[in-house]
PDBQT receptor file of N, H, CA, C and O in Angstrom, charges set to zero:
ATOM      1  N   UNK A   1     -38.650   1.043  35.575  1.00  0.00    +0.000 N 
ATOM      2  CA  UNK A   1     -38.107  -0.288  35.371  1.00  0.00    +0.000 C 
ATOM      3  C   UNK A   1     -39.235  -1.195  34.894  1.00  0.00    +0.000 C 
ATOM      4  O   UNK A   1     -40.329  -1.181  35.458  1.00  0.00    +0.000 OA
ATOM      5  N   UNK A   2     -38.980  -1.950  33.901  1.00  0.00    +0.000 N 
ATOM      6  H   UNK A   2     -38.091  -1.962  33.443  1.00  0.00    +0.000 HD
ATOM      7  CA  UNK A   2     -40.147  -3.268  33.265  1.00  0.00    +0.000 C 
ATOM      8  C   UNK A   2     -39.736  -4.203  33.902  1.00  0.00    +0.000 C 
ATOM      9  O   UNK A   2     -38.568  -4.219  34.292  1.00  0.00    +0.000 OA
ATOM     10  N   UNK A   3     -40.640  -5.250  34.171  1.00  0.00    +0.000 N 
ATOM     11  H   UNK A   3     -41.588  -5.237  33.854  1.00  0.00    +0.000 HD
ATOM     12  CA  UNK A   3     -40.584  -6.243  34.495  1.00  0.00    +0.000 C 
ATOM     13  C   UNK A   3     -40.125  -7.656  33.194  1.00  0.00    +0.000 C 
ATOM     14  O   UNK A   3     -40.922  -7.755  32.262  1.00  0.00    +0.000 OA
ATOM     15  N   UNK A   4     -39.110  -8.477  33.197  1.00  0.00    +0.000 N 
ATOM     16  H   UNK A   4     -38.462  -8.396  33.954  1.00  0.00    +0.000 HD
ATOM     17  CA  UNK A   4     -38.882  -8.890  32.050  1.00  0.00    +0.000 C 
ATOM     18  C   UNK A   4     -39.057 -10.384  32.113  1.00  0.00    +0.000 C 
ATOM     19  O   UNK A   4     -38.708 -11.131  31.199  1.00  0.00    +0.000 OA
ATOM     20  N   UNK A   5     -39.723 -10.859  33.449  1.00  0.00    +0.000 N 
ATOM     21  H   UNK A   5     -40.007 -10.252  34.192  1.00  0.00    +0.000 HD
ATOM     22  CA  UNK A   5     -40.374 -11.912  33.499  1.00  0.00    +0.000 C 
ATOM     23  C   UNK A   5     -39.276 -12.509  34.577  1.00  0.00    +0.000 C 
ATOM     24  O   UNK A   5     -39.436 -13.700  34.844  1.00  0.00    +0.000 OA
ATOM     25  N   UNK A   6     -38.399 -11.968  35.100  1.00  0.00    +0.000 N 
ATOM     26  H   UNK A   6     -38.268 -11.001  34.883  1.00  0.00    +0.000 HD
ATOM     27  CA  UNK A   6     -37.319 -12.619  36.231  1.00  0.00    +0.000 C 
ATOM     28  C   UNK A   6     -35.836 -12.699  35.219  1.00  0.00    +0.000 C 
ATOM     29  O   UNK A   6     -34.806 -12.876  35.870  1.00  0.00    +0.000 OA
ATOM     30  N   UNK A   7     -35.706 -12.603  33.984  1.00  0.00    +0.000 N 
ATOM     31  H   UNK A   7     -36.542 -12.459  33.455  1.00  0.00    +0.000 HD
ATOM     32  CA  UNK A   7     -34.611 -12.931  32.935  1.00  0.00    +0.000 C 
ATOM     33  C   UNK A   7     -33.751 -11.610  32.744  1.00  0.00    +0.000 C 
ATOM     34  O   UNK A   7     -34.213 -10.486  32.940  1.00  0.00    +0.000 OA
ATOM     35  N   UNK A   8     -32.696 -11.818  32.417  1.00  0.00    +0.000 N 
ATOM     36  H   UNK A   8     -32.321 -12.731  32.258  1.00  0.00    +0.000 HD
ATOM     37  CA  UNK A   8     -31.962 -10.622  32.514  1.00  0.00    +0.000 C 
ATOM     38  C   UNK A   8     -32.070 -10.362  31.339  1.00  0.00    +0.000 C 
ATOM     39  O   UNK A   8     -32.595 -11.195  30.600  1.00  0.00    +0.000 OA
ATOM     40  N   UNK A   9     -31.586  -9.090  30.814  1.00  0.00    +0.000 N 
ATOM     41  H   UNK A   9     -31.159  -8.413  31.414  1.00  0.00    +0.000 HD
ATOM     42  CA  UNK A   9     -31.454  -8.301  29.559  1.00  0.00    +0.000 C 
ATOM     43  C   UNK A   9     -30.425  -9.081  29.141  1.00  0.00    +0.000 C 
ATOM     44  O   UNK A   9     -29.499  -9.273  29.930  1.00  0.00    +0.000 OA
ATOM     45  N   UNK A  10     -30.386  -9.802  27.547  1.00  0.00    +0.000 N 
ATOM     46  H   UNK A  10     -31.138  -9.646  26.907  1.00  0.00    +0.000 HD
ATOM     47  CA  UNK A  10     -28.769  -9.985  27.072  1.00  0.00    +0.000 C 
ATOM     48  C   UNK A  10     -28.462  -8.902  26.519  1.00  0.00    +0.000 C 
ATOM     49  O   UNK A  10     -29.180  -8.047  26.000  1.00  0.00    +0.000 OA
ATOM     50  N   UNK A  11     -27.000  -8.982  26.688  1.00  0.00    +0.000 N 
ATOM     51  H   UNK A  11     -26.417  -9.677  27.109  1.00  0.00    +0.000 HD
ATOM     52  CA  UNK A  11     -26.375  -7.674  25.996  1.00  0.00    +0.000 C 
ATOM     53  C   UNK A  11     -24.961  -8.721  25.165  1.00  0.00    +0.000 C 
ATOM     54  O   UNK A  11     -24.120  -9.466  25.667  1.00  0.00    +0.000 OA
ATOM     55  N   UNK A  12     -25.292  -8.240  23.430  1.00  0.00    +0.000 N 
ATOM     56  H   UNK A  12     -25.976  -7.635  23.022  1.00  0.00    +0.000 HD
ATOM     57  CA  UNK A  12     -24.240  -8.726  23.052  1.00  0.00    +0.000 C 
ATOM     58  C   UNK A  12     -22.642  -7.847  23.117  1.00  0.00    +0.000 C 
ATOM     59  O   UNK A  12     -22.289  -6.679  22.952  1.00  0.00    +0.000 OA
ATOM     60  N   UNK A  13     -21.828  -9.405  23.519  1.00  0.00    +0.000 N 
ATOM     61  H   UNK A  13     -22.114 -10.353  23.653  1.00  0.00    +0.000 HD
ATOM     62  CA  UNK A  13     -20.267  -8.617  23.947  1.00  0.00    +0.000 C 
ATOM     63  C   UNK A  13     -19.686  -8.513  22.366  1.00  0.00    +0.000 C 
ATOM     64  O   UNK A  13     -20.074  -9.227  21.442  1.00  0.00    +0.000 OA
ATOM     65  N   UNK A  14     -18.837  -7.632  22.291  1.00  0.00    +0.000 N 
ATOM     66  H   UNK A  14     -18.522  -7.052  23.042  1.00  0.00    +0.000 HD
ATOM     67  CA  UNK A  14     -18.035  -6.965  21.329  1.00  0.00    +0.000 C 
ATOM     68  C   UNK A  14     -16.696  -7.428  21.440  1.00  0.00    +0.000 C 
ATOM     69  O   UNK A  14     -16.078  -6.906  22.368  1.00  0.00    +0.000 OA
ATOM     70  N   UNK A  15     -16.126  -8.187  20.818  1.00  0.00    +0.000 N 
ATOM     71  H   UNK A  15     -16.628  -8.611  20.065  1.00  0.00    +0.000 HD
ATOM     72  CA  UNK A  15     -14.391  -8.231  21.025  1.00  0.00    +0.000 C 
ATOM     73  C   UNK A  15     -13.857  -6.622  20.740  1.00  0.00    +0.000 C 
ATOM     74  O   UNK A  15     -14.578  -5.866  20.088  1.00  0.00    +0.000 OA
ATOM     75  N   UNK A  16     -12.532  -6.160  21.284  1.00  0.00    +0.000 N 
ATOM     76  H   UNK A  16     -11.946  -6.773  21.814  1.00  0.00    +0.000 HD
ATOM     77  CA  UNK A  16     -12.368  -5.177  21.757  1.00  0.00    +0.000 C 
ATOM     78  C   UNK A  16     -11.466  -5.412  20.243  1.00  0.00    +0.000 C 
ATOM     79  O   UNK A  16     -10.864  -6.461  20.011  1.00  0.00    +0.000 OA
ATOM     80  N   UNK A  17     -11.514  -3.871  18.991  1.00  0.00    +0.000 N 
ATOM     81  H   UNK A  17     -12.002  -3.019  19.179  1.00  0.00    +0.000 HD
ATOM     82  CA  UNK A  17     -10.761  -3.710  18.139  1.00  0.00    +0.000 C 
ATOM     83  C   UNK A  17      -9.554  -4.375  18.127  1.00  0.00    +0.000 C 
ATOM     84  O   UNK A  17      -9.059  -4.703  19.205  1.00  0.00    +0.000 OA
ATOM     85  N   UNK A  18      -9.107  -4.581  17.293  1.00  0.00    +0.000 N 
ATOM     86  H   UNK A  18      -9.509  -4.315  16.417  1.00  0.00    +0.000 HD
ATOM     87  CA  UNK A  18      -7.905  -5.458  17.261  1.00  0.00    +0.000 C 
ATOM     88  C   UNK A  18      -7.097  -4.140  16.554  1.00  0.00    +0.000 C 
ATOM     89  O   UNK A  18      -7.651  -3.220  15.952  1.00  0.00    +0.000 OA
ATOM     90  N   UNK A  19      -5.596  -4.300  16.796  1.00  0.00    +0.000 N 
ATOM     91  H   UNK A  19      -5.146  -5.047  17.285  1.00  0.00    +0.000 HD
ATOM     92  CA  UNK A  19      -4.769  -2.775  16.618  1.00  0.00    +0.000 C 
ATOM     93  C   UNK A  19      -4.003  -3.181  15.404  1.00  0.00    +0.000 C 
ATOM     94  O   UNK A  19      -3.318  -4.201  15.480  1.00  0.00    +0.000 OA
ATOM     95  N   UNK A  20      -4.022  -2.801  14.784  1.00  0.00    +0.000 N 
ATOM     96  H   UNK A  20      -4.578  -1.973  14.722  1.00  0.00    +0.000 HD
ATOM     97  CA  UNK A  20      -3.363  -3.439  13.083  1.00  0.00    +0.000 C 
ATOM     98  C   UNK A  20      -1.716  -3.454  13.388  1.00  0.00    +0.000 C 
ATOM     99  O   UNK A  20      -1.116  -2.738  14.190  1.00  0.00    +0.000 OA
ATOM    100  N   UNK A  21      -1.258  -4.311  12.655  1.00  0.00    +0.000 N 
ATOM    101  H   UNK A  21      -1.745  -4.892  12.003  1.00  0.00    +0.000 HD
ATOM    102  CA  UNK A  21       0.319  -4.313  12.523  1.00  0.00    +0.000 C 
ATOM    103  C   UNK A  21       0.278  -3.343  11.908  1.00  0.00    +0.000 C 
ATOM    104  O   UNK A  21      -0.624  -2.954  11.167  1.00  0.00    +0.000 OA
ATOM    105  N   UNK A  22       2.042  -2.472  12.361  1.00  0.00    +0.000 N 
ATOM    106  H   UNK A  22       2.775  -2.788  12.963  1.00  0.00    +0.000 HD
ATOM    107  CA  UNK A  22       2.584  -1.670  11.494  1.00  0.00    +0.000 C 
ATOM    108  C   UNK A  22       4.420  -2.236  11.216  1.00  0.00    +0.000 C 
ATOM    109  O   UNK A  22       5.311  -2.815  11.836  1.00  0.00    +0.000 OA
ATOM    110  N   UNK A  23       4.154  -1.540   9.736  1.00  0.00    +0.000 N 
ATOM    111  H   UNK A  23       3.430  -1.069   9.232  1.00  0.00    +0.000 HD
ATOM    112  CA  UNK A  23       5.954  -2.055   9.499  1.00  0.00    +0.000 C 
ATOM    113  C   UNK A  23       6.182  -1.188   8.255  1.00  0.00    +0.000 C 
ATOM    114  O   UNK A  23       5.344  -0.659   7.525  1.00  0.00    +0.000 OA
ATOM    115  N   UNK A  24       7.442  -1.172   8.196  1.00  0.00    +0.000 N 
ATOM    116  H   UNK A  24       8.123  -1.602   8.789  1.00  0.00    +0.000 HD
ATOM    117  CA  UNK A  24       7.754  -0.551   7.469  1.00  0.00    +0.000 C 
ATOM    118  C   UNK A  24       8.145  -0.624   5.874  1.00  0.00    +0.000 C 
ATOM    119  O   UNK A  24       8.964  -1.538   5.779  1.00  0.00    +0.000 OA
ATOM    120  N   UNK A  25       7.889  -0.006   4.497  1.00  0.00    +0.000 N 
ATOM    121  H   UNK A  25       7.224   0.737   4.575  1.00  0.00    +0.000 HD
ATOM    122  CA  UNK A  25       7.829  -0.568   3.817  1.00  0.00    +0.000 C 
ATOM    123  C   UNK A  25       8.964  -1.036   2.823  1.00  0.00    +0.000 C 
ATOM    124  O   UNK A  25       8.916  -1.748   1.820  1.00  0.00    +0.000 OA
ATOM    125  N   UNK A  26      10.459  -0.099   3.732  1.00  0.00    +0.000 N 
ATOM    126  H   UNK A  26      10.499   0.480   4.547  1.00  0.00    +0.000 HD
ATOM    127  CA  UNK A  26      11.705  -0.727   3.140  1.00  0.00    +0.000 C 
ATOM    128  C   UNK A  26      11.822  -2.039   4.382  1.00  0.00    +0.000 C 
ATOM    129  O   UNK A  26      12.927  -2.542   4.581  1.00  0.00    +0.000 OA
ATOM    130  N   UNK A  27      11.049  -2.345   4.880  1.00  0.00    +0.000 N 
ATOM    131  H   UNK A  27      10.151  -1.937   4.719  1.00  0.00    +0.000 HD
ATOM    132  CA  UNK A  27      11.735  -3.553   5.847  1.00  0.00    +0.000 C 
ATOM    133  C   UNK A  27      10.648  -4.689   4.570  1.00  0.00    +0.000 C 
ATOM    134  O   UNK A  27      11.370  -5.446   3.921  1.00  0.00    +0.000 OA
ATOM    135  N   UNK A  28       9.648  -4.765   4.357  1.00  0.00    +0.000 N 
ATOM    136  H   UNK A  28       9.062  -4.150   4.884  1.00  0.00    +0.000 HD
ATOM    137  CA  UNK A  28       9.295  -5.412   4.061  1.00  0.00    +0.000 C 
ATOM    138  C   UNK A  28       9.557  -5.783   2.505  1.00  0.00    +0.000 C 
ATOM    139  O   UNK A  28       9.591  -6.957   2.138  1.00  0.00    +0.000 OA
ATOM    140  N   UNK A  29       9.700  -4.933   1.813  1.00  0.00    +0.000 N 
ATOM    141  H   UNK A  29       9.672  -3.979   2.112  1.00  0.00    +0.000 HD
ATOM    142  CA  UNK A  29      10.820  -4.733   0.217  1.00  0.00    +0.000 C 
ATOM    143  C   UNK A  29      12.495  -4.862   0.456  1.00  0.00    +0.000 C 
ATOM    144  O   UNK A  29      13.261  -4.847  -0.507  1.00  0.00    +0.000 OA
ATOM    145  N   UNK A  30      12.935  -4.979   1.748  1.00  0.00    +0.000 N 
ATOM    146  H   UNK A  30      12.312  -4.990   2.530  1.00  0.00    +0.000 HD
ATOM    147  CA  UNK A  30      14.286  -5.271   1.731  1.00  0.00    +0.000 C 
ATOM    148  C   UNK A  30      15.377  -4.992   0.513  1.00  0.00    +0.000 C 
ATOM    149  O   UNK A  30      16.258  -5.721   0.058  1.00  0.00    +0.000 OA
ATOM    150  N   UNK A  31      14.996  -3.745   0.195  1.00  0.00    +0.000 N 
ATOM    151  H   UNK A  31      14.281  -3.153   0.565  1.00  0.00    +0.000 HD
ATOM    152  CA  UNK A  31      15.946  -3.057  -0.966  1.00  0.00    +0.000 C 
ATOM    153  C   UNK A  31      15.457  -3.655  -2.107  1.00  0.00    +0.000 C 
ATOM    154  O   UNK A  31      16.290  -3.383  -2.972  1.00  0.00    +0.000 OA
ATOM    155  N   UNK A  32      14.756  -4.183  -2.501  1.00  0.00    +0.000 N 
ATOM    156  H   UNK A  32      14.080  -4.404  -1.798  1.00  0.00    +0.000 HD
ATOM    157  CA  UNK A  32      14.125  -4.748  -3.669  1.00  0.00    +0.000 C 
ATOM    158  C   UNK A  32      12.779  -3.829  -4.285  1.00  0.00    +0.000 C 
ATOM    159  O   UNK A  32      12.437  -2.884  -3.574  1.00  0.00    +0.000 OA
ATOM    160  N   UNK A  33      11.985  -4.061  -5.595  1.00  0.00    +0.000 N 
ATOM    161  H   UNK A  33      12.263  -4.829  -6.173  1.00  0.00    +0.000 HD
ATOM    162  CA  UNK A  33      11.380  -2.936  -5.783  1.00  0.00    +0.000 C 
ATOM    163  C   UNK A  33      10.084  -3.717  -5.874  1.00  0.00    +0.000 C 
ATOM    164  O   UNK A  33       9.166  -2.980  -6.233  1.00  0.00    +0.000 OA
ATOM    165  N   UNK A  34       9.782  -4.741  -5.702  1.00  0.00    +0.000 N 
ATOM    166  H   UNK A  34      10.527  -5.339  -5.409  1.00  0.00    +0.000 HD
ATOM    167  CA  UNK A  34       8.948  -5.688  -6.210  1.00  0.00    +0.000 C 
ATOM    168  C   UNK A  34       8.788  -7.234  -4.514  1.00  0.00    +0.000 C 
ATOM    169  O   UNK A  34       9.711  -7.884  -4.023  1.00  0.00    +0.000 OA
ATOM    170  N   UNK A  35       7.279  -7.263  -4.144  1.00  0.00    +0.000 N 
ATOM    171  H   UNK A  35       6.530  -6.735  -4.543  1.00  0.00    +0.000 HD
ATOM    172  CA  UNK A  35       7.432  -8.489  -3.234  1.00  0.00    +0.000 C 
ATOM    173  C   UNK A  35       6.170  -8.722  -3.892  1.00  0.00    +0.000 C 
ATOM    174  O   UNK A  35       5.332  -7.931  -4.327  1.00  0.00    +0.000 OA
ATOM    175  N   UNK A  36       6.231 -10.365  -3.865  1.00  0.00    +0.000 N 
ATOM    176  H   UNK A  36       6.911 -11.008  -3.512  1.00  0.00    +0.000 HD
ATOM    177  CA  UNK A  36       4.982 -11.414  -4.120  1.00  0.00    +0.000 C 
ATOM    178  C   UNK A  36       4.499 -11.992  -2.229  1.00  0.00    +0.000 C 
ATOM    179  O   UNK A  36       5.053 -12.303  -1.175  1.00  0.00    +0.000 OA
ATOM    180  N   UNK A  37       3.246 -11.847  -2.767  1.00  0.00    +0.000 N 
ATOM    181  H   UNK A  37       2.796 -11.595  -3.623  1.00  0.00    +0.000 HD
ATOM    182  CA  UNK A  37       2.488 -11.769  -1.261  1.00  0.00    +0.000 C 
ATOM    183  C   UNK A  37       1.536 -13.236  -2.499  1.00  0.00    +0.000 C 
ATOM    184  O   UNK A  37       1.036 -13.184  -3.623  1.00  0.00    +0.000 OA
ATOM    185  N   UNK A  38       1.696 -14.211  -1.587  1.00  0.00    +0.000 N 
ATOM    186  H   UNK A  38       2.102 -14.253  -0.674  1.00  0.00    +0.000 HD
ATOM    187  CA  UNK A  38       0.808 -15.664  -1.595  1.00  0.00    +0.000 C 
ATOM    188  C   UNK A  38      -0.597 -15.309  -1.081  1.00  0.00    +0.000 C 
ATOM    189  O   UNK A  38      -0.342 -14.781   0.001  1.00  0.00    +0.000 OA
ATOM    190  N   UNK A  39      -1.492 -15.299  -1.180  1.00  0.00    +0.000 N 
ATOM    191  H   UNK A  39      -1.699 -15.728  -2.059  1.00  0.00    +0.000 HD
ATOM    192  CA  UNK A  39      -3.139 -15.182  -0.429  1.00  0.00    +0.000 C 
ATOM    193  C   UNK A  39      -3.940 -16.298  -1.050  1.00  0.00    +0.000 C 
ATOM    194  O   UNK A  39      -4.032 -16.486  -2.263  1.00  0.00    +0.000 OA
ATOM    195  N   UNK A  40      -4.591 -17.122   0.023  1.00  0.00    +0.000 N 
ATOM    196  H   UNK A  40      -4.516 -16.969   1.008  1.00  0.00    +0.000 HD
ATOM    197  CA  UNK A  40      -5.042 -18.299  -0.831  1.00  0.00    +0.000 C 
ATOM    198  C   UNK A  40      -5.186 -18.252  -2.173  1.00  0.00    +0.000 C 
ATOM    199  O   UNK A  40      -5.857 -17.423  -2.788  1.00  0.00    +0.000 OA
ATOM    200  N   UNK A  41      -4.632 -19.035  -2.573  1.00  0.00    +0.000 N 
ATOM    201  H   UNK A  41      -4.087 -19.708  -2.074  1.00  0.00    +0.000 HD
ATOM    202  CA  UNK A  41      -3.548 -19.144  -3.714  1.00  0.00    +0.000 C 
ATOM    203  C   UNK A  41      -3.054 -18.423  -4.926  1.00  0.00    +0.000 C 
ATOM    204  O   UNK A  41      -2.588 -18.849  -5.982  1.00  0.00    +0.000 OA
ATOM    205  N   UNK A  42      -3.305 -17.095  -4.442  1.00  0.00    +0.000 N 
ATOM    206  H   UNK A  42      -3.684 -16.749  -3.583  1.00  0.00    +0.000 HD
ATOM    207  CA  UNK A  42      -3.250 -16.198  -5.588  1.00  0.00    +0.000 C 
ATOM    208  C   UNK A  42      -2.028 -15.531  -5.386  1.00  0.00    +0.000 C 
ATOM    209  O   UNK A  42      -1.472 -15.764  -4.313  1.00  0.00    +0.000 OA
ATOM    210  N   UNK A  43      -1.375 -14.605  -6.317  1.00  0.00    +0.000 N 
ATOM    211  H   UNK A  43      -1.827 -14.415  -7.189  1.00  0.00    +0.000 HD
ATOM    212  CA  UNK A  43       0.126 -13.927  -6.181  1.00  0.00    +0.000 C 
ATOM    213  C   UNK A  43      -0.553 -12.649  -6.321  1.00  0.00    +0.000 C 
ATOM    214  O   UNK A  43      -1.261 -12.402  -7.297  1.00  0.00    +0.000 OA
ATOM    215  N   UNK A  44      -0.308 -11.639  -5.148  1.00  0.00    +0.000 N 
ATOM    216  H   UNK A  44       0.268 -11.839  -4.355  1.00  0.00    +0.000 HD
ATOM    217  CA  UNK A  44      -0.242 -10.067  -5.199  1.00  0.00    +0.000 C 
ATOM    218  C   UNK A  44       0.674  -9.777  -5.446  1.00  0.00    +0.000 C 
ATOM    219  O   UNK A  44       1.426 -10.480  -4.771  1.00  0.00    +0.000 OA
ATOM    220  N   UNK A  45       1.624  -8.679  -6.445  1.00  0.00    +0.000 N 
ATOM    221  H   UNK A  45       1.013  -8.108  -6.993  1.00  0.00    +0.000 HD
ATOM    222  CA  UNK A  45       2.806  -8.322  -6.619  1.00  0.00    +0.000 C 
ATOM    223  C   UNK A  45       2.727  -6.722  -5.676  1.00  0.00    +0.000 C 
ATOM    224  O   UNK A  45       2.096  -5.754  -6.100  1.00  0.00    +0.000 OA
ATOM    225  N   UNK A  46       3.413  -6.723  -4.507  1.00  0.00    +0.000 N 
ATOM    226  H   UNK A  46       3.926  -7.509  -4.162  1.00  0.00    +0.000 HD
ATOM    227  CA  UNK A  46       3.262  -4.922  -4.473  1.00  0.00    +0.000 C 
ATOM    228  C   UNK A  46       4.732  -4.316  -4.680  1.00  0.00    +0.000 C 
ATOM    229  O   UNK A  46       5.735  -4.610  -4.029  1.00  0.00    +0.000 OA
ATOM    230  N   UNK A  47       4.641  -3.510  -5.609  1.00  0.00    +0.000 N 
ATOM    231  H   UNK A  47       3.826  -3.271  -6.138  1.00  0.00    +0.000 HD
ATOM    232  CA  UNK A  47       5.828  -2.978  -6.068  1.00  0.00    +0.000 C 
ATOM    233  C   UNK A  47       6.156  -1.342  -6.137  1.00  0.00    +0.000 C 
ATOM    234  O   UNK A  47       5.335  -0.638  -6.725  1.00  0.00    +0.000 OA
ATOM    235  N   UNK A  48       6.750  -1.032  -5.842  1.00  0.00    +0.000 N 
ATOM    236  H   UNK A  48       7.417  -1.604  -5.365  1.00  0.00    +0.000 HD
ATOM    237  CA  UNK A  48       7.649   0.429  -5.694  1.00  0.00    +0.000 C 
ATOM    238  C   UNK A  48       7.651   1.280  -6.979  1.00  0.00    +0.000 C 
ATOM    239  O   UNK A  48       8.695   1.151  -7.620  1.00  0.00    +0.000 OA
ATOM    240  N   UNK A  49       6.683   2.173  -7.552  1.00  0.00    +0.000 N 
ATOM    241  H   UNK A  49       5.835   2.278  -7.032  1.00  0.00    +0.000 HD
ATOM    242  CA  UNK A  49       7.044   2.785  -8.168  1.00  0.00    +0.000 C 
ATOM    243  C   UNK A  49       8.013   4.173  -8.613  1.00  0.00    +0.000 C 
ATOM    244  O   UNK A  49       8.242   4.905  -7.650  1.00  0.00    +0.000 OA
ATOM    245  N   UNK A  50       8.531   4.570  -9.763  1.00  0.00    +0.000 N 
ATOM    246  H   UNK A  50       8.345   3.975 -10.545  1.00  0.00    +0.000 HD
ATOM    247  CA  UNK A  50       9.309   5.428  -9.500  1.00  0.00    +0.000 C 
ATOM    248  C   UNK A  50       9.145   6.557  -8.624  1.00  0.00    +0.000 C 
ATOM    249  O   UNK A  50      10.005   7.038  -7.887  1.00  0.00    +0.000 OA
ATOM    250  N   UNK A  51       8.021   6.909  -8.770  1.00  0.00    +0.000 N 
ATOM    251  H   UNK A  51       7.323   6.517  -9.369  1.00  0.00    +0.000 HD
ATOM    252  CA  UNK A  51       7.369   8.146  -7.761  1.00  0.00    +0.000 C 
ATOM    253  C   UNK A  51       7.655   7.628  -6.393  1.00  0.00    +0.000 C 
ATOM    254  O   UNK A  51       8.085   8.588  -5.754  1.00  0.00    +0.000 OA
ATOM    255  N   UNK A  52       7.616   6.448  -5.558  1.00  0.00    +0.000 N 
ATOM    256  H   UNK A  52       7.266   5.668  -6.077  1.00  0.00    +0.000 HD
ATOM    257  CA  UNK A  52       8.237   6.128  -4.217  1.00  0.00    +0.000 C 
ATOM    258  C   UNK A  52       6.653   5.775  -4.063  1.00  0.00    +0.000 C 
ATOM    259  O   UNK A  52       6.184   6.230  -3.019  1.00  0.00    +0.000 OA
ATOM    260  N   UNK A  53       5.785   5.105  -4.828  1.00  0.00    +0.000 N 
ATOM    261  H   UNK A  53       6.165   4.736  -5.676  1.00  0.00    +0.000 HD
ATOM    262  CA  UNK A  53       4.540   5.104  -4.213  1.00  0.00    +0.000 C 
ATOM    263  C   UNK A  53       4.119   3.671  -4.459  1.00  0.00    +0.000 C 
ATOM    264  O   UNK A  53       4.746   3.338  -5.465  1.00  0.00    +0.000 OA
ATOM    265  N   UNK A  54       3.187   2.392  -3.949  1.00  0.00    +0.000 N 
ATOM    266  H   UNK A  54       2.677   2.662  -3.132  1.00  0.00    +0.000 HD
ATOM    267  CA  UNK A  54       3.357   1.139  -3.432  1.00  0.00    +0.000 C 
ATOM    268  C   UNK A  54       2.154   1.229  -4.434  1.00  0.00    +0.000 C 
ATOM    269  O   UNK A  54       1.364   2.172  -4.479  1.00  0.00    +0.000 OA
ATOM    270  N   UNK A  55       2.131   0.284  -5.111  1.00  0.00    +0.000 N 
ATOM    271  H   UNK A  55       2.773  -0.482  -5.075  1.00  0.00    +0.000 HD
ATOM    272  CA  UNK A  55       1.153  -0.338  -6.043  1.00  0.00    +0.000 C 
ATOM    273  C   UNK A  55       1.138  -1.952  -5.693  1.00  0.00    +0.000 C 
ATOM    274  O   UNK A  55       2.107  -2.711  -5.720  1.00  0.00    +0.000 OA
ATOM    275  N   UNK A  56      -0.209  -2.260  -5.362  1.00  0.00    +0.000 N 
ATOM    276  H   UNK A  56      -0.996  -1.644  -5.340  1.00  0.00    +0.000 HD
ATOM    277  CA  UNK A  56      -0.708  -3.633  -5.142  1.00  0.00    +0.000 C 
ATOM    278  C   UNK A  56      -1.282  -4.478  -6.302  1.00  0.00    +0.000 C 
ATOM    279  O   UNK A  56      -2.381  -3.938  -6.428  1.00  0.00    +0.000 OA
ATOM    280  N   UNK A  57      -1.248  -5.276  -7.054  1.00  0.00    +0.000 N 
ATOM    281  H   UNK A  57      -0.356  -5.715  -6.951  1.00  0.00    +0.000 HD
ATOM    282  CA  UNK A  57      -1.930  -5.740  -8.381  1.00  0.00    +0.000 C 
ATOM    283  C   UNK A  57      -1.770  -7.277  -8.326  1.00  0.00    +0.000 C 
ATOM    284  O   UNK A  57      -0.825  -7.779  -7.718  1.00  0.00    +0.000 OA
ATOM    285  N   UNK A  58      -2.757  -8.065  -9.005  1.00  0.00    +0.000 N 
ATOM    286  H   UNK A  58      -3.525  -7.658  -9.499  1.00  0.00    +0.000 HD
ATOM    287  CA  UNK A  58      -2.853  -9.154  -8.513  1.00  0.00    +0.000 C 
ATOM    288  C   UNK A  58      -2.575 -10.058 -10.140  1.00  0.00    +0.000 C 
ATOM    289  O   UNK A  58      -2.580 -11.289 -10.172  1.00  0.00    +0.000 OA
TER     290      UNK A  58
C-alpha cells in the first residue's frame, strides 16, 4: 500500500451503457416505401428498396 498523502484515489464513474431502442421497420414505414427523418435541419430519406433492404441518404 502507498501512502497518498491522507487523499483518496479518484476513480472516474462511467454512466452505465445506455440500451438502444428497437422497432420495427414496417412500424416505422407504416406501409409506405419512403420516411423523411428531420435532424437538425437536414432531411434523411430512408427508403425500402426492391430487394427489402433500407437505404439511408441525405
Amino acid at each position: 500500500m502507498t501512502d497518498n498523502g491522507g487523499r483518496d484515489k479518484v476513480v472516474a464513474l462511467r454512466a452505465a451503457p445506455a440500451v438502444a431502442r428497437r422497432i420495427e421497420s414496417t412500424r416505422l414505414l407504416d406501409g409506405s416505401r419512403e420516411l423523411v427523418i428531420e435532424h437538425q435541419g437536414n432531411e434523411y430519406h430512408l427508403r425500402l428498396t426492391r430487394n427489402d433492404k433500407l437505404i439511408l441518404t441525405k
